[in-house]
C-alpha positions in Angstrom: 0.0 0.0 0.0 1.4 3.6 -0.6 2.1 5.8 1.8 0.2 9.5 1.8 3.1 11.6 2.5 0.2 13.9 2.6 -0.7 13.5 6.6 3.3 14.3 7.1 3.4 18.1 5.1 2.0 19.7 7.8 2.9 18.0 11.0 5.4 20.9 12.4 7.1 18.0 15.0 7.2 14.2 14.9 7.5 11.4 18.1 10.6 9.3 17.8 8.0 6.4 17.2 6.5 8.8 14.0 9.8 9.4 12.7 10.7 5.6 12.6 7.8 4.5 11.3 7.4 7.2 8.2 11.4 6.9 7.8 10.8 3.1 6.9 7.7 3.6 4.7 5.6 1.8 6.9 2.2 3.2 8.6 1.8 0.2 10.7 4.7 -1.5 12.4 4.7 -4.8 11.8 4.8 -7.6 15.1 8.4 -8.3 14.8 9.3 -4.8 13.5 11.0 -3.9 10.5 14.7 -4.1 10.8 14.8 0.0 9.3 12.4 0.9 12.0 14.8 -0.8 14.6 17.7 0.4 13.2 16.4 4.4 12.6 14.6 3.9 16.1 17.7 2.9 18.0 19.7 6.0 16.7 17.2 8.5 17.0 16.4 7.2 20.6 20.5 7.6 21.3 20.9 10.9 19.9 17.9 12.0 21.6 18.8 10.9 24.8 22.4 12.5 24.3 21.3 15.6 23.4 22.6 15.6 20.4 19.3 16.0 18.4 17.4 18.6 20.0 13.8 17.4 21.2 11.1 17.8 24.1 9.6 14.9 26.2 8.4 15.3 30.1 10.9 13.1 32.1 10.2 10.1 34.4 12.8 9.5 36.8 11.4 8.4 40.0 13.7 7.4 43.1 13.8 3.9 44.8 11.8 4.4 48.2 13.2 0.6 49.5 16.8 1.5 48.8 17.4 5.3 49.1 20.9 4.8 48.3 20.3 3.0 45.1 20.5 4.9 41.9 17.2 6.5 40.6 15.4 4.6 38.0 14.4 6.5 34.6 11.0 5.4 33.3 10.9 7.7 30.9 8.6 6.9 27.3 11.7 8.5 24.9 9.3 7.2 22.3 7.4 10.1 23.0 9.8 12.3 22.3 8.7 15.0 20.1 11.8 16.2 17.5 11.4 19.6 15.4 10.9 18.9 11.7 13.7 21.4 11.1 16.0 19.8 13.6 14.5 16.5 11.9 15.8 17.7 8.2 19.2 18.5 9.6 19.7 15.3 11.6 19.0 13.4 8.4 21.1 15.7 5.9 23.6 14.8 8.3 23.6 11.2 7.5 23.1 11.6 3.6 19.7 10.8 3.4 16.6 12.4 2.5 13.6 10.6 3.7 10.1 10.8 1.8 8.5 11.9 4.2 10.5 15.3 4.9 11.9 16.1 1.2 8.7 16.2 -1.2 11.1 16.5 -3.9 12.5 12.7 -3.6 8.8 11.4 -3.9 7.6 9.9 -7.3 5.1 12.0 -9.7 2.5 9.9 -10.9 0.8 13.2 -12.8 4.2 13.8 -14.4 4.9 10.0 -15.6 1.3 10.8 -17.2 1.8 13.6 -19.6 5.3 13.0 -20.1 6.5 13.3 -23.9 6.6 9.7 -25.7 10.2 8.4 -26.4 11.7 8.6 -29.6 13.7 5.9 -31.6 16.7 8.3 -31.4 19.6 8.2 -29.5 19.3 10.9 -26.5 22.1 13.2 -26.7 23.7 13.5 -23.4 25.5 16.2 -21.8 29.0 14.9 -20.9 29.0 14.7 -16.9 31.8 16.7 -15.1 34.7 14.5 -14.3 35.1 14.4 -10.5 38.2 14.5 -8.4 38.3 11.1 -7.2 40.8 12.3 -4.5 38.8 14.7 -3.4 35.9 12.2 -2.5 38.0 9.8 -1.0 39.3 12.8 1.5 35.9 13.5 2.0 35.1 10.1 3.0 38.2 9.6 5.6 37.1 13.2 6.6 33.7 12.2 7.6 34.5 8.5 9.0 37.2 10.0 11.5 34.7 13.2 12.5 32.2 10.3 13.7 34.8 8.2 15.3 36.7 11.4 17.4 33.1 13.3 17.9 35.3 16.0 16.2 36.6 17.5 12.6 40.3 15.8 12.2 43.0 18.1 11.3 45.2 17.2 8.1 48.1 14.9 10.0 45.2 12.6 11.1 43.3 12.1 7.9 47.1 11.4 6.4 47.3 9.1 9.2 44.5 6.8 7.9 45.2 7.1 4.6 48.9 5.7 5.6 47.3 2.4 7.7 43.7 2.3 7.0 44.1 2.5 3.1 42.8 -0.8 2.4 39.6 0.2 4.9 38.8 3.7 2.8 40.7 3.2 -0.5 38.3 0.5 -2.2 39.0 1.7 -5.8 42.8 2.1 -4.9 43.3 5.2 -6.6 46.4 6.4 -4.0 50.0 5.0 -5.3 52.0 6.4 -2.8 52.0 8.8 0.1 55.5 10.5 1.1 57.0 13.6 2.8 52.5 14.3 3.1 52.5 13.9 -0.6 49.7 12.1 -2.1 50.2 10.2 -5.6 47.1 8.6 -6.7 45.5 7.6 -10.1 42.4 7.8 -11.6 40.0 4.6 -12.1 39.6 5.2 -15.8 43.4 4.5 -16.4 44.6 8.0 -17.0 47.6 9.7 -16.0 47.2 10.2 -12.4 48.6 13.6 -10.1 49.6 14.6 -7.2 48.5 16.8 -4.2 51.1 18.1 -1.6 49.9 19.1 2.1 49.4 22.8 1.4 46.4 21.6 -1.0 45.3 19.2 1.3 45.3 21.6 3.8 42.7 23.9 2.2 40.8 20.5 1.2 40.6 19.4 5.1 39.6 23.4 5.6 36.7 23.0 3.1 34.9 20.0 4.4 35.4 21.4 8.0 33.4 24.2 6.5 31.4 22.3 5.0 30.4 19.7 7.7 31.8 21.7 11.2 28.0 22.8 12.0 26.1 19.8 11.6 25.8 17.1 14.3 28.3 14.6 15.2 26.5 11.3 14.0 26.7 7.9 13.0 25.5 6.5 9.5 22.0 4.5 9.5 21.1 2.2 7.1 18.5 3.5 4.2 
């Protein structure tokens, strides 16, 4: 059954339990629970509970009258939890992803599939795509990896650092020959002449993403 993404557009906040559930395309959770809605669940529950995604919930802690000297117990419903769509949007940027629910613009268009032009028997001419910087992205992706692991932006020395002993971890396509004196070598995957980057680019590099990435939240990846 499709989901109306209708009953979401103007909800202005959404329960932990809400967010699962519409983050997994579901509107009924299922008896053994979907493993996205545990797995979208468990995170938002941490961050919440860390105060790293801002949210409002009454809490429940309640002491233990037989032992006074025991700790307090928390009995606290965090499933109740009501998070900001804002905040929401942010949280999920964050990690990559744009759920349906909060980004009408990754929902399909049944009216447009309808009065879209027939296809031709001709060859579509296609724009050639902009050829990316292969280094660049695998920076990025040591960038990011290390930020989560520290709770932190890493400076240049420690993303060289992985790249050095965690190559085979980051460095799937194996574009990087060799690193020395914080010089990178590296290749492209289409078997052209590869280049090189020394640590004053790699410096500005490791300044960008910090720029780019320094006021979002400090999270973890979640499966889609």
């Amino acid at each position: 059954m499709a989901v109306d993404y209708s009953i979401y557009d103007f909800k202005k906040s959404f329960t932990v339990h809400e967010t699962a559930l519409a983050w997994a395309e579901t509107e009924h959770e299922p008896e053994n629970m979907q493993k996205a809605y545990q797995a979208i669940y468990a995170e938002l529950e941490r961050d919440v509970k860390g105060n790293y995604l801002p949210s409002r919930i009454k809490r429940d802690i309640r002491k233990n009258w037989i032992d006074w000297e025991s700790a307090t117990t928390d009995y606290t419903d965090w499933s109740r939890a009501e998070i900001w769509r804002d905040d929401l949007k942010r949280w999920a940027e964050a990690r990559g992803q744009k759920p349906k629910f909060l980004f009408p613009e990754m929902r399909p268009n049944p009216e447009a599939e309808k009065i879209a032009p027939p296809v031709k028997n001709e060859k579509p001419v296609q724009a050639k795509p902009k050829r990316k910087n292969e280094l660049h992205a695998l920076l990025e992706k040591v960038f990011l990896a290390l930020r989560s692991e520290l709770r932190r932006s890493p400076d240049t020395d420690e993303v060289l650092i992985a790249l050095k002993h965690r190559r085979e971890e980051f460095d799937e396509d194996a574009i990087i020959r060799e690193i020395k004196d914080k010089r990178i070598s590296w290749s492209r995957t289409d078997g052209e002449e590869g280049t090189s980057m020394g640590r004053k680019a790699l410096q500005n590099r490791i300044w960008e993403l910090n720029k780019k990435y320094g006021k979002q939240l400090l999270v973890k990846k979640i499966p889609a």
